[in-house]
KERO-838380 format. One line per field, with one value per residue (C-alpha): y negated, x negated, z negated; residue in three letters. Coordinates in steps of 0.001 Angstrom, whole numbers. Last residue first. Example, Ala and Ser with C-alpha at 12.3 -4.5 7.8 and 13.67 -1.06 7.14 Angstrom:
KERO-838380
c2	1060,4500
c1	-13670,-12300
c3	-7140,-7800
aa	Ser,Ala
END
This chain:
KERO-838380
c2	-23461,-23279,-24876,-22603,-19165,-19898,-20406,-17186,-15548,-17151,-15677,-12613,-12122,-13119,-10619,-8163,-9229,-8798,-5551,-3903,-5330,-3108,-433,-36,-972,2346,845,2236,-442,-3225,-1800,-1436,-4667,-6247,-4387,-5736,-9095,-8345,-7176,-10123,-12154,-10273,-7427,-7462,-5472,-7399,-10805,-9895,-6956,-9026,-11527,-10034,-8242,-11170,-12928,-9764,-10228,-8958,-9059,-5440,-4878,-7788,-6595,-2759,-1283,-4124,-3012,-3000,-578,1921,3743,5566,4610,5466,2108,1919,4746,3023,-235,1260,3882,1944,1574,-2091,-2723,-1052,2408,3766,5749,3654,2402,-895,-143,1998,-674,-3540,-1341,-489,1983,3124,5468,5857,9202,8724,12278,12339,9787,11432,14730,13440,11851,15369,16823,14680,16044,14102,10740,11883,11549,7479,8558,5622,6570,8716,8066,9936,12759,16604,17752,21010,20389,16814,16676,19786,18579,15299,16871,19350,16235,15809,14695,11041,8981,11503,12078,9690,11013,9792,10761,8889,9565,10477,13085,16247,14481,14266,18004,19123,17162,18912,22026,21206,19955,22498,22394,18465,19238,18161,18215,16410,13886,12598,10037,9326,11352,9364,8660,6579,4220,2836,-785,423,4609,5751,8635,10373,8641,10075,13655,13015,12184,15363,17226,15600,16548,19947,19672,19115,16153,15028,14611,11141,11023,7620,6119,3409,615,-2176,-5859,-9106,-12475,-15326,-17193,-18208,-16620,-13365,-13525,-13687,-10333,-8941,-9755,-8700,-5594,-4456,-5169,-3002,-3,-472,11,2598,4700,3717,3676,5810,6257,9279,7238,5109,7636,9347,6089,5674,2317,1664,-1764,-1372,-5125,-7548,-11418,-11416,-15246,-15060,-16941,-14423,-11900,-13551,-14551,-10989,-9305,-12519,-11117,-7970,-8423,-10498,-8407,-5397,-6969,-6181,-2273,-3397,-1378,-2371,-1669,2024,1180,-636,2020,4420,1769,1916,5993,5870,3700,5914,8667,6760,5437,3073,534,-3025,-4442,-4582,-7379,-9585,-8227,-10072,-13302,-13599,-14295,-12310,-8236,-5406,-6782,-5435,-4785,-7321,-6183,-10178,-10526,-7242,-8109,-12025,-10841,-8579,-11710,-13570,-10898,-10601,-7238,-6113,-2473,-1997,-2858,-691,-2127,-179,-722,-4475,-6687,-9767,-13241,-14853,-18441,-16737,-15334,-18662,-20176,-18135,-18671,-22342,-23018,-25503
c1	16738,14067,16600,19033,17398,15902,19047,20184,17400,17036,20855,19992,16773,19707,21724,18857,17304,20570,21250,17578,17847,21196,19940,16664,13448,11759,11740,13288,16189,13706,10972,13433,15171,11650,10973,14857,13245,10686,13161,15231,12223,11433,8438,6666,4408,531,1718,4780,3290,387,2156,3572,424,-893,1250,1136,-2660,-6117,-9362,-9740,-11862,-9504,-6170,-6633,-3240,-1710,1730,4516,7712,9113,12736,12926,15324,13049,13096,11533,9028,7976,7183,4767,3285,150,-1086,-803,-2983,-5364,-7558,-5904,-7105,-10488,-10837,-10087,-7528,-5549,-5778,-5002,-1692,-425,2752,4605,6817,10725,12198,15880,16673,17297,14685,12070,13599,13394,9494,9033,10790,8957,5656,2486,3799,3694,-70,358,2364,794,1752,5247,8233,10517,8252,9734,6044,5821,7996,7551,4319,3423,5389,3112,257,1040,1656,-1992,-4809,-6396,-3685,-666,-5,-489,2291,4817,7081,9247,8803,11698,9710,11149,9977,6204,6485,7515,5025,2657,3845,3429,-151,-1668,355,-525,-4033,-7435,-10424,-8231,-6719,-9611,-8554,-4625,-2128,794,2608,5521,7428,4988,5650,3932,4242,1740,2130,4081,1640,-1872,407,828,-3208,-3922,-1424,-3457,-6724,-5068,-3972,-7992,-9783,-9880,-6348,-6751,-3667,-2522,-694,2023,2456,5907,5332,7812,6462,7765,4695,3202,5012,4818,1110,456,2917,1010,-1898,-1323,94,-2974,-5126,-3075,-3269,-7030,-6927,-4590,-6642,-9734,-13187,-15965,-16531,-14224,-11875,-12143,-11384,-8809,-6660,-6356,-4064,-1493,721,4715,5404,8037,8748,6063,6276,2732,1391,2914,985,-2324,-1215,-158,-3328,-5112,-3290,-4102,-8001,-7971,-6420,-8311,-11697,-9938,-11504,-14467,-17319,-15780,-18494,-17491,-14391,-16539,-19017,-15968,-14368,-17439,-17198,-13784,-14271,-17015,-14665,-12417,-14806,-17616,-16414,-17024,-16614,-20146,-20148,-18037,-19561,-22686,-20717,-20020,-22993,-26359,-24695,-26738,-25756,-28173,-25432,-24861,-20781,-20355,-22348,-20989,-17678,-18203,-19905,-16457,-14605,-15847,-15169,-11772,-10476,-7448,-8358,-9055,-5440,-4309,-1367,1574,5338,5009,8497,8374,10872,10199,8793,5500,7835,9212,5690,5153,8146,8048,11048,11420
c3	15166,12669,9923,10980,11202,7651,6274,7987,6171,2919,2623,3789,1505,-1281,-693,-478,-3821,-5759,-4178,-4892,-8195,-9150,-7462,-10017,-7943,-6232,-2436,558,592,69,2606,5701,4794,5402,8583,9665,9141,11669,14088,13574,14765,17598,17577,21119,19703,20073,19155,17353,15532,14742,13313,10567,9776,9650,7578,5437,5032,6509,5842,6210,3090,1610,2455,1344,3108,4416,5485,7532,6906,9046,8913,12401,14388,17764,18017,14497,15404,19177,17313,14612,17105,17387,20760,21052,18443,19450,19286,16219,13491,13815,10407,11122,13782,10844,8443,11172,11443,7791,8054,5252,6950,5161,5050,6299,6284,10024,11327,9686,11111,14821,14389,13610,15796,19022,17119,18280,17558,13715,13929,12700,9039,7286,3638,3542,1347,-401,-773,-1720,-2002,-580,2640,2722,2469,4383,7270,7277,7309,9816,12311,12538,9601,9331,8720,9507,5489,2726,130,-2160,-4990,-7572,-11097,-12983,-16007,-13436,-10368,-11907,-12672,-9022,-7657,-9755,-8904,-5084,-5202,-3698,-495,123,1832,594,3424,5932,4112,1683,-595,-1334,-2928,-4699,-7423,-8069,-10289,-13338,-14956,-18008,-18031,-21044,-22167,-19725,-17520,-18887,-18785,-15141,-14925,-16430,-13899,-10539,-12358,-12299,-8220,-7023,-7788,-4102,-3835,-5723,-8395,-6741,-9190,-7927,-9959,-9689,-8826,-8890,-7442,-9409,-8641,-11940,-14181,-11883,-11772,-15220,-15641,-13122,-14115,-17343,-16011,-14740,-17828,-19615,-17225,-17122,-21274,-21155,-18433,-20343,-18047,-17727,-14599,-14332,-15620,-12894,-9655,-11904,-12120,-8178,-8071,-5987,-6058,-5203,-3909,-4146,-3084,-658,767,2661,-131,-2577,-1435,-1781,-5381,-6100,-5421,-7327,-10065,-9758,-9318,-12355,-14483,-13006,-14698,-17722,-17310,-17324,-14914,-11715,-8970,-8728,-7134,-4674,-3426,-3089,-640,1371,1327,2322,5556,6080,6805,8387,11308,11973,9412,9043,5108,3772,6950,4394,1323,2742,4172,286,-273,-2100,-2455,-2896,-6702,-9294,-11942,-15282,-14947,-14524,-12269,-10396,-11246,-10035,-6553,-6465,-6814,-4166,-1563,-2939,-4489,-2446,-1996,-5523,-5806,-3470,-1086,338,-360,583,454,2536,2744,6099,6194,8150,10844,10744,10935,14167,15702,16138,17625,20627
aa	Unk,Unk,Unk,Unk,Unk,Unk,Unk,Unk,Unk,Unk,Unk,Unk,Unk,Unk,Unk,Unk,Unk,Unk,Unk,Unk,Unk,Unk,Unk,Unk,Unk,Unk,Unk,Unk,Unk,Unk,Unk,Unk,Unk,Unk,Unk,Unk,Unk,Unk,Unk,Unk,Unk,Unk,Unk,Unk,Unk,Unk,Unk,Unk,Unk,Unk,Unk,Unk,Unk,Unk,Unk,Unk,Unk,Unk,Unk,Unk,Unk,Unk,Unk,Unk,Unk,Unk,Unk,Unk,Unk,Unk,Unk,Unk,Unk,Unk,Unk,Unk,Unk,Unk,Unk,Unk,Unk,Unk,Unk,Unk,Unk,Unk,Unk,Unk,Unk,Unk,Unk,Unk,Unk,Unk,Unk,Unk,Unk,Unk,Unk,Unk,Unk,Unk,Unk,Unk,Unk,Unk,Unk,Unk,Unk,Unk,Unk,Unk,Unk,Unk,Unk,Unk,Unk,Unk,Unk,Unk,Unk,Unk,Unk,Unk,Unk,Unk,Unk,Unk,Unk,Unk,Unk,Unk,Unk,Unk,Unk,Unk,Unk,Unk,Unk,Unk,Unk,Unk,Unk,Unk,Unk,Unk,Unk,Unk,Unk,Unk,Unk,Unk,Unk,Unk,Unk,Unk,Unk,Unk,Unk,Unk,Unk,Unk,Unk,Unk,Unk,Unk,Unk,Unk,Unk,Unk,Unk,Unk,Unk,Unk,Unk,Unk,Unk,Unk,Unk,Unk,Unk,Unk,Unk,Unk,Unk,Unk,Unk,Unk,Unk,Unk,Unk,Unk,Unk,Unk,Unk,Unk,Unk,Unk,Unk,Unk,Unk,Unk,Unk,Unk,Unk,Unk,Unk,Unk,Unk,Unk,Unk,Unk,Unk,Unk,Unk,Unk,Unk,Unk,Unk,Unk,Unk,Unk,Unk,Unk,Unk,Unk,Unk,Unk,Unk,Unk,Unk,Unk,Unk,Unk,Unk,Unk,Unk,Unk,Unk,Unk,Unk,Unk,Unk,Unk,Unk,Unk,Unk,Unk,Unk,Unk,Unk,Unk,Unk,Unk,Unk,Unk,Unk,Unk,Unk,Unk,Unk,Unk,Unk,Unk,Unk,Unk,Unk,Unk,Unk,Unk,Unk,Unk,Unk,Unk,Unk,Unk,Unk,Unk,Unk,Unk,Unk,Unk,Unk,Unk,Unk,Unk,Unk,Unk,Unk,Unk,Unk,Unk,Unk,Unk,Unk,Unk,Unk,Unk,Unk,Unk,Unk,Unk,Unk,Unk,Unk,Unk,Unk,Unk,Unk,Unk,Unk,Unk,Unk,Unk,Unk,Unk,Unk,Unk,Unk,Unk,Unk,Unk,Unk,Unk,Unk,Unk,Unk,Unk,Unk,Unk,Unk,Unk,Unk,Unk,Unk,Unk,Unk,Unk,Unk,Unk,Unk,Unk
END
């Protein structure tokens, strides 16, 4: 009989949607705030544990404020990166696109260069170690308006280390996409690639605006798009690919359960969705999980899994040239995998 759950586990992964805030460990942020000499609220680890339970999205945001504003060092990221990675690559993650919200800690006080450095060493530490592979996403924070959003664009034309995308994250329904048009427009002109987080905690119109106004390539979480039939039609169309992240969006109380995310209805639908974790550690999650989950709660077979995988290669930023290398040989780890499970 075939163990499906440690094949699913055995399967190769690419993740399009992480934060690296998001993924600091419970242990580690006791470290930071040692280490940062801050009166910790904070005594175990079972205390940042229960830190992590949300009542909706709204405070969901407000907790993950509290953390950001914990790192006070801007080579504490090295070890939050790596350790990104090294939970990734335990669930066989071969790639990932990593956000990270440079505004939120410069505004603290921190050195965009400085953080930026620190990143890459862990990911450059990490990839030694694990062979994992990682690209940075910036999320320009739509809170800080569309000309915070241009001052972090000339931060990146500066200095553009392992950079791909940008993004919009922070508060959906206060901050709309519109606004930021020209600065979309700017960030396309110097070869970034462009995406949004749209349908999380707004409707459908969210997710028009974004593409509309923003050109995006790729949306963040996309849930409210159930609500517009065309919608989910025009994704499908112009092969826009969703970045969903379902124990993020129960977590926060986007969705209900499990079994009514849309996740599984979008990729029948033909829709090109990806699987996510979103902030791992705040909702003690992983890939395996997520994985899993979808299974479990989904009905997702094995080859539909995998297909979630292709889904995130093809629709990620890596040169062409990489993305066809690493897809040949995701198919041959694949069918290998299929025999020796079989």
């Amino acid at each position: 009989m075939v163990d499906v759950e440690a094949l699913i586990r055995a399967l190769p992964k690419v993740e399009q949607h992480i934060h690296i805030v998001g993924s600091t460990r419970a242990e580690t942020l006791l470290w930071i705030l040692e280490e940062g000499g801050s009166k910790s609220p904070f005594e175990t680890v079972e205390d940042v544990r229960r830190f992590f339970q949300y009542r909706d999205f709204p405070h969901f945001i407000n907790v993950y404020m509290k953390v950001f504003r914990c790192i006070t060092r801007e080579s504490q990221f090295e070890r939050i990166t790596y350790e990104m990675l090294e939970d990734d690559a335990r669930c066989n993650v071969r790639y990932v696109e990593a956000s990270f919200s440079a505004p939120d800690h410069v505004r603290e006080g921190l050195d965009y260069g400085l953080m930026l450095d620190a990143i890459n060493r862990g990911v450059s530490h990490a990839h030694r170690d694990f062979g994992i592979q990682c690209n940075l996403r910036v999320d320009l924070v739509r809170n800080y308006g569309p000309n915070v959003g241009m001052q972090v664009l000339d931060w990146i034309e500066n200095k553009s280390d392992n950079i791909v995308s940008i993004d919009i994250g922070g508060s959906e329904e206060k901050f709309p996409p519109k606004p930021f048009a020209p600065v979309y427009q700017k960030a396309k002109e110097v070869g970034l690639h462009l995406v949004a987080h749209a349908g999380e905690a707004a409707g459908p119109e969210s997710i028009w605006d974004a593409i509309n106004y923003l050109n995006v390539e790729r949306i963040g979480h996309g849930v409210t798009a159930r609500q517009d039939p065309k919608l989910i039609a025009y994704l499908r169309k112009r092969d826009i690919a969703v970045e969903m992240c379902p124990t993020s969006n129960l977590r926060t109380g986007v969705i209900t359960s499990l079994q009514n995310h849309p996740i599984k209805t979008f990729f029948d639908k033909g829709v090109k969705v990806t699987v996510n974790t979103d902030d791992p550690s705040m909702f003690n999650t992983d890939m395996n999980n997520e994985y899993l989950q979808l299974h479990q709660q989904l009905n997702f077979t094995v080859s539909e899994l995998f297909e979630l995988t292709l889904n995130a290669l093809d629709s990620s930023f890596l040169p062409e040239t990489q993305k066809l290398q690493m897809h040949e040989s995701f198919m041959k780890e694949y069918r290998r995998l299929i025999d020796d499970f079989s």
